[in-house]
N, C-alpha and C positions, 0 to 999 in steps of 0.2 A: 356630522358623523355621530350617531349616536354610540355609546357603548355599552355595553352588554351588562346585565347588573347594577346597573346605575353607577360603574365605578369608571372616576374619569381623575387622572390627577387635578390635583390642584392649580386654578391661574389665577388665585386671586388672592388679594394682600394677605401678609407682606411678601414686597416686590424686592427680588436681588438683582441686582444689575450684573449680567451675563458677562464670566469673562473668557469670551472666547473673539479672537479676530481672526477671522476666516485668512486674512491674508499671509497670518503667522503659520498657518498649518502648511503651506509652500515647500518643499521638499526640498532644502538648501539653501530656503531662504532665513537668514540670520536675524535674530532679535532686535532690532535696531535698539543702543542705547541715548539716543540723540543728533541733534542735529549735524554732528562732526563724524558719527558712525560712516562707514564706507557705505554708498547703496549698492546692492545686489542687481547684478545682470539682468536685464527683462526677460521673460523665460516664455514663450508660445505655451497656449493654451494646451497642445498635445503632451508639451514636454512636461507642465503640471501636473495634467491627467496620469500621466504614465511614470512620474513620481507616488503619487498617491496610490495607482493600483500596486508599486514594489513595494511601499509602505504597510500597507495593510496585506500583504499578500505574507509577508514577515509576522503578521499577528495571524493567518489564519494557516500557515504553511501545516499541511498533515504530518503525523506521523507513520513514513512509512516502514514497509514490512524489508526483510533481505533474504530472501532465500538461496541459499549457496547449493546449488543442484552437484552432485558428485561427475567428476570425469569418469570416461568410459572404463580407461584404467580402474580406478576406483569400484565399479561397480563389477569389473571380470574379476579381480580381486575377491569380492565381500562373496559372488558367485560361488569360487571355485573354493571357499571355504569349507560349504556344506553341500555342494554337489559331487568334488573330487571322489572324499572318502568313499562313499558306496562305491564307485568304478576299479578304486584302488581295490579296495574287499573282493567285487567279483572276479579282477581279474588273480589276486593270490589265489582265489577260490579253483579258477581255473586252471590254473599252474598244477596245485594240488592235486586237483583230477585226475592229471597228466602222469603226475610220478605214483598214482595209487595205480593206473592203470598198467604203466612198464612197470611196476612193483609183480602185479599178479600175471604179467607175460612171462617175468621170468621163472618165479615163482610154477607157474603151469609147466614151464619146458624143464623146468629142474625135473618134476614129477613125471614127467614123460620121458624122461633122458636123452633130452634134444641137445641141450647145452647151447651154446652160443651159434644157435643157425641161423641162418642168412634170412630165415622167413620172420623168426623174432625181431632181428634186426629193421627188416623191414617194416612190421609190424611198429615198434617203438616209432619208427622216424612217419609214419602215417600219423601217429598220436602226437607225435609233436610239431608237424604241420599244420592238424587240424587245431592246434592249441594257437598255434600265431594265428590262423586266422581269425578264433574269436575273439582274440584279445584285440587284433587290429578292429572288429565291428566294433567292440566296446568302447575304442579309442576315438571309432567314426563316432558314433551315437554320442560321447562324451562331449564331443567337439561339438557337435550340431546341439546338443544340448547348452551346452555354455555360449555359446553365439544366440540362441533365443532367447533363452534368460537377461543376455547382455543389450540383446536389440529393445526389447519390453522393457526392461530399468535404464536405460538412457531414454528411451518415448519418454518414460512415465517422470524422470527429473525432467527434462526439456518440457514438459508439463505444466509440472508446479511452479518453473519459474515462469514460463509465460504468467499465468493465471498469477502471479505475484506481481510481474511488471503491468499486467493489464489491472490489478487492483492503484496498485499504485498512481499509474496514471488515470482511474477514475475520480482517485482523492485530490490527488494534485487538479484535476477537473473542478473541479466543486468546489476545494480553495480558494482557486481565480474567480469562479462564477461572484463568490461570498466578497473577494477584494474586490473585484471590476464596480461590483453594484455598492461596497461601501465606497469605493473610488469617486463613483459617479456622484453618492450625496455630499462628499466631502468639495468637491471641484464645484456644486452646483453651490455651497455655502460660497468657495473660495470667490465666485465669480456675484454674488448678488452686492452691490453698492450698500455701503454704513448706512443705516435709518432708512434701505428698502423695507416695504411692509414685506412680512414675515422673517426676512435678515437675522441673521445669527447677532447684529448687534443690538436688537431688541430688548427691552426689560423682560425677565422670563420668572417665575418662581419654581422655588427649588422642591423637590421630595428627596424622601431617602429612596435607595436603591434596591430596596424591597417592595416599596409602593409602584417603582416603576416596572420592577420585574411582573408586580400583580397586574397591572396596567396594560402589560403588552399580552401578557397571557391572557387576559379574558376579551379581548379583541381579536375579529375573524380578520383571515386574511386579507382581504380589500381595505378592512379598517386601521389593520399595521400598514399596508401599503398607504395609503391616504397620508396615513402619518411619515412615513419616511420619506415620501415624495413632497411631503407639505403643498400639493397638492388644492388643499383650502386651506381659507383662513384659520379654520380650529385647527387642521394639523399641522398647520406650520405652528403654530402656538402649541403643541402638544410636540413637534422635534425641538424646539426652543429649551422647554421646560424638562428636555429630557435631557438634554446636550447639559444645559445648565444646572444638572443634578448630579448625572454620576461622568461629568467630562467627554471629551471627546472619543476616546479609548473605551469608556465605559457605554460610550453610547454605540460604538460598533461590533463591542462584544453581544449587548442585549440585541444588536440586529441579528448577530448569528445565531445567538440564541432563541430566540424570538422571529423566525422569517418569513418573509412575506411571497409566498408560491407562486400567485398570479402574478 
């Protein structure tokens, strides 16, 4: 694997001896202090795997969003706020109408010297038949108006929390993707025998954690993968060297930081 820039960490003296044992990374399994220590249960390869992916699923868990969408109560409420008052106004409006109008019926039959006839009478009660009924349209319209308003602001919350549970679950996605594939290099360390070539118990030399951060960055996808998969012989000496620089933790952060597409 060549690297890009000529820049490749360092693997050559001095040599620190790697202290990492893959068998210590075990999800449960206990430090052994010696030979009297209790042994730990044998544990199936899925049941490791699926230690490791809750493990790191805990270091890459998202931050998600909440969106608290208003009940429908809530939204005829904040409605009838600013829709009522106008209907209240036109209906006083129309009220008034009413008593300006029997105001100028009597008013006319005084000046005529009708006095209280049965046709004024009449008159009046036509004006204030024709007043309930616009006030009931008002009251229709008001109603059919706040039921649309009410229907379109419940869609529109029932909306944003979809589109907030759907965001959520594409992070919580991608988390797993991030654990599952750190999972995977973690089990495939846990599973290679002491002094396999390329084995996590190899001599590795160390860099600081700004050489390795330059190191992965100027490396194309295939060539971070090579590396993470150890893959060849130089990448497995290039996970070695990385593991044994900024730790285990540190080397799963710069995966996520650092990821490898293909």
């Amino acid at each position: 694997m060549s690297v890009k820039l000529g820049v490749k960490l360092p693997i050559s003296p001095p040599i620190q001896k790697l202290d990492f044992n893959p068998a210590l990374l075990v999800p449960g399994n206990p430090n052994s202090g010696g030979p009297s220590a209790p042994r730990a249960p044998a544990r199936s390869d899925s049941e490791v795997l699926s230690g490791f992916i809750d493990e790191m699923y805990g270091t890459f868990a998202p931050q998600e969003v909440t969106y608290d969408a208003k009940s429908e109560d809530e939204i005829r409420a904040s409605v009838a706020t600013w829709l009522r008052p106008g209907y209240d106004r036109a209906i006083v409006s129309r009220q008034e109408q009413t008593l300006t109008n029997k105001a100028n019926l009597d008013a006319d039959a005084i000046a005529r010297g009708m006095g209280a006839s049965t046709y004024v009478t009449d008159v009046k009660n036509r004006q204030q038949n024709a007043e309930a009924r616009d006030i009931a349209a008002l009251e229709s319209d008001y109603g059919a108006a706040l039921a649309k308003y009410v229907s379109e602001g419940t869609e529109s919350e029932n909306s944003r929390k979809l589109e907030a549970e759907e965001f959520n679950a594409g992070q919580r996605q991608s988390a797993y993707d991030l654990a599952y594939n750190a999972a995977l290099q973690l089990f495939a360390q846990y599973k290679k025998k002491p002094g396999g070539s390329g084995g996590a118990s190899k001599e590795a030399a160390t860099s600081s954690r700004e050489s390795c951060e330059k190191f992965l960055n100027l490396l194309s996808d295939e060539e971070r993968k090579e590396v993470y998969d150890a893959s060849t012989k130089e990448g497995a000496q290039y996970r070695a060297e990385l593991v044994a620089s900024v730790g285990v933790t540190g080397y799963i952060e710069l995966m996520g930081m650092y990821p490898a597409t293909q």
